[in-house]
C-alpha positions as semicolon CSV with decimal commas, in nm:
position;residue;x (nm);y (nm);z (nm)
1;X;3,375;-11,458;-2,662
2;X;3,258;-11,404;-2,306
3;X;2,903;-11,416;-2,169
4;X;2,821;-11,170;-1,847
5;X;2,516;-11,322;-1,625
6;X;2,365;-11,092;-1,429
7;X;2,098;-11,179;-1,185
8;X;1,914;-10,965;-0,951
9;X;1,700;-11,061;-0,690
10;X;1,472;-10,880;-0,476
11;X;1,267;-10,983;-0,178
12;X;1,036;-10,746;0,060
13;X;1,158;-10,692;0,400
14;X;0,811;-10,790;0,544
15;X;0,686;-11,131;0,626
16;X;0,350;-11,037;0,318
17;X;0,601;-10,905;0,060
18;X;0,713;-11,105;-0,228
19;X;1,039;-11,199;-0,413
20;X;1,166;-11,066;-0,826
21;X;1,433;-11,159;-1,023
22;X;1,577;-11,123;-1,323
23;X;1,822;-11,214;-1,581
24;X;2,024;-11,044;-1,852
25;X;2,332;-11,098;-1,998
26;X;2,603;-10,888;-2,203
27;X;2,878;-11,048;-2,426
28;X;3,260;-10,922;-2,388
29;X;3,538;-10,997;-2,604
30;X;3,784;-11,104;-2,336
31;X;3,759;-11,233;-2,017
32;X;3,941;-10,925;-1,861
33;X;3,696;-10,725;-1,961
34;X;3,379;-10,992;-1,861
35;X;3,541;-10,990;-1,532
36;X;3,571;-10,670;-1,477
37;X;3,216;-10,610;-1,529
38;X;3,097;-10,826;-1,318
39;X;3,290;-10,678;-1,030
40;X;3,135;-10,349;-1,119
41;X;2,761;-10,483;-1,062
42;X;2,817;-10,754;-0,818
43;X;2,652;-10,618;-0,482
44;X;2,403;-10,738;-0,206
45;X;2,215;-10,424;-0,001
46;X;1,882;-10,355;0,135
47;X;1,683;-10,034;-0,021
48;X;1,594;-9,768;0,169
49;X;1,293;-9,795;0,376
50;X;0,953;-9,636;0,284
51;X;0,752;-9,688;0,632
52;X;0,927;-9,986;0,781
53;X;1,285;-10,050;0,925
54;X;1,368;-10,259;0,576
55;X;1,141;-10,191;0,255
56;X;1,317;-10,468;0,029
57;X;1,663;-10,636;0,020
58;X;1,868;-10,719;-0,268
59;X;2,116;-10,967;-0,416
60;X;2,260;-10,894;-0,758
61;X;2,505;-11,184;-0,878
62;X;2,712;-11,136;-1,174
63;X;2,909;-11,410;-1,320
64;X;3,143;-11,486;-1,664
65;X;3,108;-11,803;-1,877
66;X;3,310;-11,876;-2,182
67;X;3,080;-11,942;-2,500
């Protein structure tokens, strides 16, 4: 059995914004299929801006462990 970590994180692109994360994970029955998950959700970005040049930017890691 294979475990999928995800974690997101999100901080705001001004100095008086504030950081998130979170964590979820989804089991896979190979590690094929694990791994080709997490290639699917990997990414790092920003969001697109309400007012200023950057509203947030993001970081969503994705990683399989063997249980």
């Amino acid at each position: 059995m294979w475990t999928l970590i995800v974690i997101v994180l999100v901080s705001s692109g001004q100095s008086i914004g504030g950081v998130s994360s979170t964590m979820s994970s989804i089991d896979f029955p190979d590690k094929v299929k694990c791994e080709a998950a997490a290639k699917m959700v990997a990414a790092n970005g920003s969001i697109p801006p309400a007012i200023t040049p950057v509203s947030a930017v993001f970081s969503i890691r994705a990683q399989c462990v063997e249980r």
